[in-house]
N, C-alpha and C positions, 0 to 999 in steps of 0.2 A: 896108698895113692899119693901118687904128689902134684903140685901145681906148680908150673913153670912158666917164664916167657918164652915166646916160639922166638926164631932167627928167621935170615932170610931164606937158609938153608930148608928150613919148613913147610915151605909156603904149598907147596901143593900135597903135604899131609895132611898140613893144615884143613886146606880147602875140600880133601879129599872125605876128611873126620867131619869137618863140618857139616858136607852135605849129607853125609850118608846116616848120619843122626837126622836131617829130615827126609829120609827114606830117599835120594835120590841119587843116582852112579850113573854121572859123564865119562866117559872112554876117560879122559884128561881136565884136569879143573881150568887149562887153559885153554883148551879147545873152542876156539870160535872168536875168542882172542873179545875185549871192549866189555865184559862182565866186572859188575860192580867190586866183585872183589880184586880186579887191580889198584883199586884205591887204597886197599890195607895196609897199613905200617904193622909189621911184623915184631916193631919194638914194644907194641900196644896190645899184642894179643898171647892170648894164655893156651896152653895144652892143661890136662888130667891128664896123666898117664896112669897105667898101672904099674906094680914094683918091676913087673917085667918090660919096664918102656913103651909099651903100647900105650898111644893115644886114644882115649874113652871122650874127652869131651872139649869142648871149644869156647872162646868167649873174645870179643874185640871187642876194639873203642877208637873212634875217629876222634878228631878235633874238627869244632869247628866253631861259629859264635852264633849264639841267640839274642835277638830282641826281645827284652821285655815288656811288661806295660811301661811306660812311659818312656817309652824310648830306649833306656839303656842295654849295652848292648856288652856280653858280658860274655867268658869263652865256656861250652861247653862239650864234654865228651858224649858223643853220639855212641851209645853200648849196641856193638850188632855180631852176629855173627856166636850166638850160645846155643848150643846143643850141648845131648850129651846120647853116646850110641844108646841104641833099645836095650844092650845087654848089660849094661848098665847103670839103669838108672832104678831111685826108688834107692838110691846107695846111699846120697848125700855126697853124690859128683854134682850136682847144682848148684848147692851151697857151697862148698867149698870152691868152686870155680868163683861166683857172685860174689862170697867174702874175701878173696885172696883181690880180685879188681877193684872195689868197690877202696880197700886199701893204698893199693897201687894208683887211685885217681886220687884219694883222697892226698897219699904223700909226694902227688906232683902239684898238690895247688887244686888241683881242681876241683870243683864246690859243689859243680852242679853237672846230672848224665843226665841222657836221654834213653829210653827205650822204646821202639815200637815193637809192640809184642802180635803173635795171634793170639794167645793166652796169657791177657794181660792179671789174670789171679793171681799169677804164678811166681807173680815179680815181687806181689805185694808185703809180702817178709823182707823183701831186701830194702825196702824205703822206695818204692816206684807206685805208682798211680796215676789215676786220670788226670791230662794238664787240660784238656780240652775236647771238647765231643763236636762231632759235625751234623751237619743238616742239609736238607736239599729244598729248597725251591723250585716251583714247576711256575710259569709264567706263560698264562697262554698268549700266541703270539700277536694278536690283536688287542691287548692292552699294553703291550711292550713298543717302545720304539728306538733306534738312537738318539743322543744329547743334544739336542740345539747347541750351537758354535755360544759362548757366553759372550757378555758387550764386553767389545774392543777384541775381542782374540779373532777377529778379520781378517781377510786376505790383506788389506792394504797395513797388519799391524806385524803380519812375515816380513812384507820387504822391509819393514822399518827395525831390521836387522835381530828379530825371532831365528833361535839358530834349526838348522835345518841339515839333513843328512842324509844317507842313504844306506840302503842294504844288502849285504852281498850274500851271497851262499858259497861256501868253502868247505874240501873234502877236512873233515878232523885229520889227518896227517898231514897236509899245507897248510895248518894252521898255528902250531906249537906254539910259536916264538910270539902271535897276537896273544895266545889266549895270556901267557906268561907275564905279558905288560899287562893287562884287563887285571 
């Protein structure tokens, strides 16, 4: 088995291995066109193949930056997109996909990944764990209310030149060249 970087040449083998390791087969991986994986840099993500060229398994890494406590704000790789086929696995295509990336960030600089798992046990070999756990609040609506306005943030403290704006709604394809400056 070997681990390689994909091209752009790949990309819907890529996307094609990738899903079909989570049991799933779209007609086409571009089919319907605005699925997250148009965001993939193809220079970030890895194949398994077999000695015979067949792709077994899958692994990516976005950029992007995290805050941390106190503010600092620092770049990290977002790990997404690891499978590996059912026929497959139980080989030591996980690990070698995990260890060949995990190098590959580590000799661009990069310090710190991210992963959201469904099976977050599975990462924990590789240096991944809990960053943070969630909670829900239920708030019956009769103890809740909106925020009283605070003293001075008045209507007469807007015109005293408080800036003020408006909202448009815009189809995403008339929108490229805004979102570009944002």
């Amino acid at each position: 088995m070997e681990i390689r970087n994909t091209t752009d040449q790949d990309f819907d083998v890529f996307v094609g291995t990738m899903l079909a390791a989570f049991g799933l087969f779209p007609e086409t991986p571009v089919d319907g066109g605005g699925h997250w994986w148009s965001a993939l840099e193809m220079d970030r993500c890895l194949f398994a193949v077999t000695e015979d060229g067949k792709p077994v398994g899958t692994a990516g890494a976005y950029p992007f930056e995290l805050t941390l406590p106190g503010g600092n704000l620092v770049p990290v790789s977002g790990v997404t997109a690891v499978g590996v086929l059912p026929s497959h696995r139980r080989q030591g295509v996980l690990s070698a996909v995990m260890r060949h990336q995990l190098a590959e960030l580590r000799a661009r600089g990069e310090f710190l990944s991210v992963l959201l798992a469904s099976e977050a046990l599975i990462y924990r070999r590789f240096g991944y764990g809990p960053a943070t756990y969630t909670a829900g609040l239920t708030v019956p609506r009769h103890r809740s209310a909106l925020a009283l306005p605070r003293a001075g943030a008045g209507q007469g403290d807007r015109d005293a030149g408080a800036a003020t704006g408006s909202v448009e709604v815009v189809r995403s394809a008339d929108c490229a060249e805004v979102l570009e400056e944002v």
